[in-house]
N, C-alpha and C positions, 0 to 999 in steps of 0.2 A: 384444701377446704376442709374444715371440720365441722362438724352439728356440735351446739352445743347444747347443754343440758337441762332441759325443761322446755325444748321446742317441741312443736308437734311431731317429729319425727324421732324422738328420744330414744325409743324403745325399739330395738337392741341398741344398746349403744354401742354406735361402731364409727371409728374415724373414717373418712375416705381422704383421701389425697388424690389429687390430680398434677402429675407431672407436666412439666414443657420443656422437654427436648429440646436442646439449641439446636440447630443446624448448620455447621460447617459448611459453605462454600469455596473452594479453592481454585482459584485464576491462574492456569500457568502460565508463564511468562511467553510462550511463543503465544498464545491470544491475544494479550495485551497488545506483542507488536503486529500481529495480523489485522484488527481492527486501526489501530493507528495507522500502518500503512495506505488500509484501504479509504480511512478517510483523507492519507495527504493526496492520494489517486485520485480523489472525487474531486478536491482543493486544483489539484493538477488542472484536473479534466475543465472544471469551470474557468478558468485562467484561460485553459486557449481556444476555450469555446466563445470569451469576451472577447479577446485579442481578434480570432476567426472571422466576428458575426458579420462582417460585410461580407468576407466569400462566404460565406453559408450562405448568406440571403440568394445570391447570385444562382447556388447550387438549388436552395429550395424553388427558386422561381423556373430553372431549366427544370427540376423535377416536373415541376406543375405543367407546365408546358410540354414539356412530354407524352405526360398523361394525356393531356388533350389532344396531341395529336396520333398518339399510337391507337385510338379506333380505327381513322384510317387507312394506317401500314399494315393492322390486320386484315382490313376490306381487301388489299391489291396481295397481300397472301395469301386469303382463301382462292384467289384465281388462280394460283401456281407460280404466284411470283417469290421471288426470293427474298429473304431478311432485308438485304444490303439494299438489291434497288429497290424496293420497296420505300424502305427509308430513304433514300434519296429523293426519289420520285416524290414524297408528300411534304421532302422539307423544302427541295426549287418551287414547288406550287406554294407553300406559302411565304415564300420569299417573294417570289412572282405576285404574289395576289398583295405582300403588302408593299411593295415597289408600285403596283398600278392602282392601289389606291394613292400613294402617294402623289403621283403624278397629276392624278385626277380634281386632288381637295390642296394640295400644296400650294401652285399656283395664285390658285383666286383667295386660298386663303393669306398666302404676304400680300395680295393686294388690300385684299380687305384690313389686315392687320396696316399697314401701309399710310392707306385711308382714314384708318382709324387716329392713328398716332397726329395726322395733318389736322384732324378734324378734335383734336385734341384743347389748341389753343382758344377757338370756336366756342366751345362747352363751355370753358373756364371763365373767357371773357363773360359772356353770356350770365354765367354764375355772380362773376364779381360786377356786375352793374344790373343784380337783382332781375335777370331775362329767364325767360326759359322753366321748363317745371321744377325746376329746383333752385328760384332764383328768393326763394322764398327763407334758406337758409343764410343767406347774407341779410338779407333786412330785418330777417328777426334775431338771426343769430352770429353773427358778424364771423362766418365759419373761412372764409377768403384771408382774412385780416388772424386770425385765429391760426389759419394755415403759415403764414409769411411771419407769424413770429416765429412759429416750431423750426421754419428752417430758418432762418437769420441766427436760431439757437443750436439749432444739430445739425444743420444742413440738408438736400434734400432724401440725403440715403437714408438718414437718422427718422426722418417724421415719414421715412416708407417701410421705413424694416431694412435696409439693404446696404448696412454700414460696413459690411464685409469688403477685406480689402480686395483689388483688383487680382491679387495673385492668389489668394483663396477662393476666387471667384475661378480663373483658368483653372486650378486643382480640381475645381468641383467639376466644370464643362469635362477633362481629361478623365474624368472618375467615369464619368456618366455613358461614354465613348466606351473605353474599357470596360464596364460591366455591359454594355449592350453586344459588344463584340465575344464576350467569354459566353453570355447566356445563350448565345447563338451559337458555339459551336460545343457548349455544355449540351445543348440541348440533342443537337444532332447525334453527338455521342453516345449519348443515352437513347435516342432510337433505335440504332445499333445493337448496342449491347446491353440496355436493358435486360431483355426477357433473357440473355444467357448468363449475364449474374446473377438473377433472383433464382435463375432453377440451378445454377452450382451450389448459392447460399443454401437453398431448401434440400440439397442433397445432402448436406452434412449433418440435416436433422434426425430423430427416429421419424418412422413410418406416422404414428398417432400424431406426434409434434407438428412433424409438415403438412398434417390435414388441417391442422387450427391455422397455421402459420399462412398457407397456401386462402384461406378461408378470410381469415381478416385482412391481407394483402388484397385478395379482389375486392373485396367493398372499398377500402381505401382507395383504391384506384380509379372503380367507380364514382365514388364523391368526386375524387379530383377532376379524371374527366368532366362529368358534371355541369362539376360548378364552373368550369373555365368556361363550356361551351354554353352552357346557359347566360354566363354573366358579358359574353361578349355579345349573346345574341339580344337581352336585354337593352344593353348600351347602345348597339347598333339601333334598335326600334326609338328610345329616347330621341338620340341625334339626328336619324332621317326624322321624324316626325316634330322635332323644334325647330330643325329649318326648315320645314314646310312653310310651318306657322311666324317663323321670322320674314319668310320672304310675303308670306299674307298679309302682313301688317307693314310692309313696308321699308323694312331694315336694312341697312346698304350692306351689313354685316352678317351675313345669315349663314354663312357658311363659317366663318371663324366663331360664331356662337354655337351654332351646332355643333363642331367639331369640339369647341369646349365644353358643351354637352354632354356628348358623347365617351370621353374620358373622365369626367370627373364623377359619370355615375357608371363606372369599373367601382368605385368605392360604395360597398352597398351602404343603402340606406342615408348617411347624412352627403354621398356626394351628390344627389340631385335635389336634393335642399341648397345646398350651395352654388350650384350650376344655377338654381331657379333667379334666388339673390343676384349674382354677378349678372345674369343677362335679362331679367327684368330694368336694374338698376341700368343697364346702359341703353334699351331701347326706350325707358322713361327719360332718359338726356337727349336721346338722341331725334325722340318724334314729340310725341308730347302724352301726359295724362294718362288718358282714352285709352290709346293701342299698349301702354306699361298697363292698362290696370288690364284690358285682354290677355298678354303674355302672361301674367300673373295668375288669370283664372285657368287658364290653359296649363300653367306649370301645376297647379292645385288638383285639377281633376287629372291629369296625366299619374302624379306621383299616387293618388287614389286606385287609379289603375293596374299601376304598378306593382305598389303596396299590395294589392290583396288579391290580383291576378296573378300578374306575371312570375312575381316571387314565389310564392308558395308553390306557381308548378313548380319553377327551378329547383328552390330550396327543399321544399318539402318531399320532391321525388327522390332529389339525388341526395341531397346532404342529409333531411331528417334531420332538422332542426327547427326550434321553435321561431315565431319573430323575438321573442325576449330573448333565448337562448343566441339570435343574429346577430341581434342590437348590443347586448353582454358581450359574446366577442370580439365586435366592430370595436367596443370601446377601450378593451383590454388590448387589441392587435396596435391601434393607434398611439396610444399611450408607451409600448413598447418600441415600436418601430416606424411609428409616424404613420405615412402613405404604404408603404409596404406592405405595413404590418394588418394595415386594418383591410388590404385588398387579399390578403393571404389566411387572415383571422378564422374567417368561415372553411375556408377545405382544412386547415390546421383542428377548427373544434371537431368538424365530421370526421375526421382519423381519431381522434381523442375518444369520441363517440362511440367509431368502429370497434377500437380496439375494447374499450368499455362493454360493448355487447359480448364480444367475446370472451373476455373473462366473465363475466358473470354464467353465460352458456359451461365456459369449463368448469363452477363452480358447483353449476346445479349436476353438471355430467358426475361429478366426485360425489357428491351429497348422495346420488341415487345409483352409485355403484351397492350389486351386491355384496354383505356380510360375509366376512370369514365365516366358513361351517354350514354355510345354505346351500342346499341341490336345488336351484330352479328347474334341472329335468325332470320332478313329478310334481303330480297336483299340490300338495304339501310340502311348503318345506321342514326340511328335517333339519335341527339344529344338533350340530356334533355335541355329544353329551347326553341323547335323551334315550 
């Protein structure tokens, strides 16, 4: 830059010059292929983690289940029991306990299912010659007639959803078998030998490392337990108390509604929405008006309860999560993973969470390390140099 002559700064006249240094950057070639390597590794790693995601799912859900069940195998170790039977002992008790529930709701409920399916033709007739609380869709809206073309044109899998062929059908029933069978003795596995791979992994760590490491793994674990045991004790109070209320109004079905109660709000938040839908809509077919518009108000004030009681102890003790921050996962797990995804959503954000607290806690731990050249041992510090 130079001044030129008759500006205000004239006098002395003096050029200046301002220089710009280029800067050489030089790449050596072993870089180049270390980052390209590491990203075909990442490319790798995402390929068999797509190829993987059924058994991972399989592995995540034995994870979680684990979790929820190793408070107990600790309970029968602090009495002097051992690892081994310990873990045996609480996984035949919940073998046991879900075999006699079985027993007990199975039964009446193929009856009831049974019942339902006879009492099937019933409704429909009912429907198609305008009877019944919903015979009101035919006459106004000719939904019988409406029905009988969709299958005369797709058949009846096609206007159900269920055009899937028969052998895609046994794959799926064989699938489902198989994963119930692996998560079950995944699970067992992992009550075992849990706690003695997490403390060989934590052994390989330094000293400092394995306090964070050891630190965010309990909260994690906490949430998990948690929310398993919370979200089953939730579903359980739903289910007992909408067949209460199914067999008060009269339902011949009150135990396969309750039970479909009961599982479909494992899915927080929109599965007892949906549970409310499907078995309002059938005790409106199957009684009349009056007792559909009870089950309805009963569904309404129950999920109110739910909603702002029951969750927030669950969620909010264990997980530390918001209801938006619930809702946001539910709908992300869903989207991902269907049913799975959205029942696994919430303990997946509380690890996401956990881990998140802890990095930010190492961050402020670094920020408020002392300066090179400060003696905290006197009142003063002394800065090397003064």
């Amino acid at each position: 830059m130079t001044i030129l002559p008759g500006s205000p700064t004239e006098a002395p006249q003096q050029e200046l010059v301002v220089r710009h240094e280029s800067r050489v950057i030089t790449i050596r070639p072993v870089t180049v292929l270390a980052v390209l390597g590491i990203a075909v590794l990442v490319g790798l790693l995402l390929i068999l983690l797509y190829l993987a995601w059924q058994v991972l799912t399989w592995i995540l859900v034995a994870v979680i289940l684990a979790c929820a069940l190793n408070p107990a195998v600790e309970s029968f170790e602090r009495r002097g029991m051992g690892r081994v039977m310990a873990s045996s002992i609480v996984f035949v008790l919940a073998l046991l306990v879900m075999t006699g529930v079985g027993f007990l709701v199975i039964p009446p409920l193929v009856t009831q299912v049974s019942d339902f399916v006879v009492a099937v033709p019933d409704f429909i007739d009912d429907l198609t010659r305008g009877r019944g609380p919903l015979g009101w869709l035919q006459d106004d809206y000719e939904i019988v007639d409406r029905i009988r073309e969709g299958i005369d044109a797709q058949g009846p899998g096609g206007v159900l959803g269920l055009s899937l062929p028969v052998l895609d059908l046994v794959r799926s029933v064989v699938t489902v078998v198989v994963a119930a069978i692996t998560i079950i003795f995944l699970t067992f596995f992992m009550l075992l030998e849990g706690p003695r791979t997490i403390q060989g992994a934590l052994g390989l760590l330094a000293p400092q490392t394995r306090i964070r490491y050891e630190r965010v793994g309990y909260e994690i674990y906490k949430t998990i337990s948690g929310y398993v045991t919370g979200n089953l004790l939730i579903s359980l109070v739903a289910g007992i108390a909408s067949t209460a209320v199914l067999f008060g109004v009269g339902s011949d079905f009150a135990i396969a509604l309750g039970l479909l109660v009961a599982i479909l709000d494992l899915i927080p938040l929109a599965g007892a929405t949906l549970a409310a839908i499907i078995v309002s809509t059938v005790v409106l077919i199957e009684t009349n008006w009056v007792r559909g518009l009870i089950v309805v108000g009963f569904f309404f004030a129950y999920q109110q309860f739910e909603n702002h009681v029951l969750q927030p102890l669950v969620y909010g003790r264990t997980v530390q999560l918001s209801p938006l921050a619930v809702l946001l996962a539910v709908l992300i797990g869903a989207q991902l993973a269907g049913v799975i995804g959205a029942l696994m959503a919430i303990p997946v954000a509380g690890t996401l969470l956990a881990i998140g607290r802890e990095l930010l806690h190492y961050r402020r731990e670094a920020a408020i390390e002392t300066p090179p050249g400060v003696d905290l041992n006197i009142d003063r510090p002394v800065v090397a140099g003064e």
